[in-house]
N, C-alpha and C positions, 0 to 999 in steps of 0.2 A: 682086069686089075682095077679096085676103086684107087678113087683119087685119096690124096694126104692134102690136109688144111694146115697151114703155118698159123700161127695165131699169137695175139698177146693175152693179155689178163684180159680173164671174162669182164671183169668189173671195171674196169677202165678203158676196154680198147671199143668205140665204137663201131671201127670200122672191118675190125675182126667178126664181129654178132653179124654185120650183116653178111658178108660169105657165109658164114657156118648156118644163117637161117633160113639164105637161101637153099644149101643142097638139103639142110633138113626137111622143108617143104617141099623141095622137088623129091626128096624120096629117093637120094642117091646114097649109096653107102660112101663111107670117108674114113680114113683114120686121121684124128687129131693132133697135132703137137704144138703145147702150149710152150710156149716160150716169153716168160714174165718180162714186162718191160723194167728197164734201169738196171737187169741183175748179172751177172756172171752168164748165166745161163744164154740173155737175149745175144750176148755175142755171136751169136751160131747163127745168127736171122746172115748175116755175108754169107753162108754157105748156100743157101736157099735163094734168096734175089738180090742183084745189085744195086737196089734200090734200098735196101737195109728197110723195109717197111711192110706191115703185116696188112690182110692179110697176103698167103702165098698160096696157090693152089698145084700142087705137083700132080700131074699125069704122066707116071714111069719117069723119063729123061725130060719130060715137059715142065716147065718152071712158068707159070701165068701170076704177074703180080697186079696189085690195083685191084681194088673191086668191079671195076666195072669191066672189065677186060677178065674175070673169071666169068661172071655172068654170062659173056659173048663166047669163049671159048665152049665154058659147058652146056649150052644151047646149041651149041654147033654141034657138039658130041652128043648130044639130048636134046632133040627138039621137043621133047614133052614138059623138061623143065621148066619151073615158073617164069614165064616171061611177061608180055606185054597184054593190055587188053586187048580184046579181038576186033571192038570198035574205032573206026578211024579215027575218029574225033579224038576218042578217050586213049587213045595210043597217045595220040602227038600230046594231048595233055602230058598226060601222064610222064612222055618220054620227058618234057619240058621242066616238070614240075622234076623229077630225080635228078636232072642237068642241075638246076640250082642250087639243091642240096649237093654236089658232087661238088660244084665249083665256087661258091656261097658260103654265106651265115656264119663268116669268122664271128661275131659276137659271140650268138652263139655257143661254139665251140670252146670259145678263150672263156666266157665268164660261166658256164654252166656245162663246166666238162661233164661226161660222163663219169658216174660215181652210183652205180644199182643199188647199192646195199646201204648207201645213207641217204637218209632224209633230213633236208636241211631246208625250212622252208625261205623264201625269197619274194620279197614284194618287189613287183614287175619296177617300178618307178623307182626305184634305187639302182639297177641297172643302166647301163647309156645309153642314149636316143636313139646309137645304132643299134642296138640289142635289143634296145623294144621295138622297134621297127622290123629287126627280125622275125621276130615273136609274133608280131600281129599280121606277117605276110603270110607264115605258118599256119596259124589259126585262121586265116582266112581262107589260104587253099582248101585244108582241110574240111571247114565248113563250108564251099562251095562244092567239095566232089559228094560230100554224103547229101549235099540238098540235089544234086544233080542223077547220082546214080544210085543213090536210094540205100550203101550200105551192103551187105556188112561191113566189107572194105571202102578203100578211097573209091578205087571204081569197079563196085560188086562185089567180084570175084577176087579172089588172092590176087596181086601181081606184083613186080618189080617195084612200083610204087611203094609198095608198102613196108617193101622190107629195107628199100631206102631211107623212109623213117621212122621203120619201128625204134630206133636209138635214140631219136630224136623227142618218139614219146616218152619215154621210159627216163630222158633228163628231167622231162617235165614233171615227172610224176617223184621225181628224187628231189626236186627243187620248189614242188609243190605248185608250178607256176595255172592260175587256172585260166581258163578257156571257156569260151561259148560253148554250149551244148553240144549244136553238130561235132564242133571239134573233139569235144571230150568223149563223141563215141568212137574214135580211130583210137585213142589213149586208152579204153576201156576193151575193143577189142584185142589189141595188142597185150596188154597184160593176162587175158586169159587163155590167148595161144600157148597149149602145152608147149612148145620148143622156147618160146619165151620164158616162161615158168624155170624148164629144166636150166634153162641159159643162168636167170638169177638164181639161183639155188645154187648152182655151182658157187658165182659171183659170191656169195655168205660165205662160202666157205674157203676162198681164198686167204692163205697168210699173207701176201703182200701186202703192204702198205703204202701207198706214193701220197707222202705229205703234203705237198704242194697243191693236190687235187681236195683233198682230207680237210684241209685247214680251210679251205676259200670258205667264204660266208658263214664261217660259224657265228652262231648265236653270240651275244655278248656276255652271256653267263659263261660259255663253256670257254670265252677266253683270258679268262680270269686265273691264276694259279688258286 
């Protein structure tokens, strides 16, 4: 039996992209159920986790919610699935560096939500000092794991690493925020990962709309009647 994924809006849910792009690169089969956030429909997320929060991964009568608690589950089910680097060093990085993004960078998240399908650009210094602070610990991991392991990815090879921020890039890339070179090659790879791709293509063609996310930093022409 493949697994079922719970999910919100491609286009809004960061934390939905990252399950759905992990089993995509692990190469598992899944069936998806999108479940739009704010709408009639998301009421149904209580029948799925008690945690009322996406995404959810079902295995038969098994309910694993959290992202990072599917990840451990489905490795345990799949030890071939994407996981960690194979180097020690670059493990405990690595494991370190996802920690902070798991438990981390409210800025972040509050001033540069995830939004794939608009481009609204954003000068870093209009932001608050936490949020650039964030931004420049980001960009510096980043550019220290492609100075260190040479690339493609954060460290080589695919891993967990990176699908912990690919969302992280793809704000960037919505918000236009730029970066040192090294970093802007994680941003660069990440947009031309086919499941990335497929991810925002979908994202286009969403009808929802969540204003509150729509409206942040618009240009000052467009908030003009």
């Amino acid at each position: 039996m493949s697994f079922k994924l719970i999910i919100g809006n491609k286009n809004y849910s960061s934390w939905s992209l990252r399950a759905w792009l992990f089993l995509m690169e692990s190469g598992l089969p899944f069936e998806e159920v999108r479940l739009p956030l704010f709408t009639e429909i998301w009421q149904q997320i209580g029948q799925y986790s008690p945690a009322k929060r996406v995404p959810v991964l079902l295995d038969g009568d098994i309910a694993v919610w959290d992202s990072s608690a599917i990840y451990g589950y489905v490795r345990s089910r799949h030890p071939k699935a994407i996981g960690w680097p194979t180097d020690q060093c670059a493990e405990a990085t690595a494991r370190s560096i996802a920690a902070e993004m798991h438990s981390g960078f409210l800025g972040i998240r509050e001033q540069l939500p995830q939004n794939i399908r608009a481009r609204v650009p954003v000068i870093r210094s209009t932001l608050t000092p936490a949020t650039q602070q964030e931004i420049d610990r980001v960009e510096q991991m980043w550019a220290q794991a492609y100075d260190t392991y040479g690339g493609p990815w954060l460290f080589g090879d695919f891993s967990l690493a990176d699908v912990v921020y690919a969302p992280v890039a793809l704000r960037f890339v919505t918000y236009q925020i730029q970066l040192v070179d090294q970093a802007q090659m994680f941003i660069d790879a990440v947009q031309a990962l086919p499941a990335i791709q497929t991810w925002a293509s979908a994202s286009a063609t969403e009808p929802e709309v969540l204003s509150f996310i729509d409206q942040l930093h618009l240009p000052v022409d467009s908030q003009s009647d």
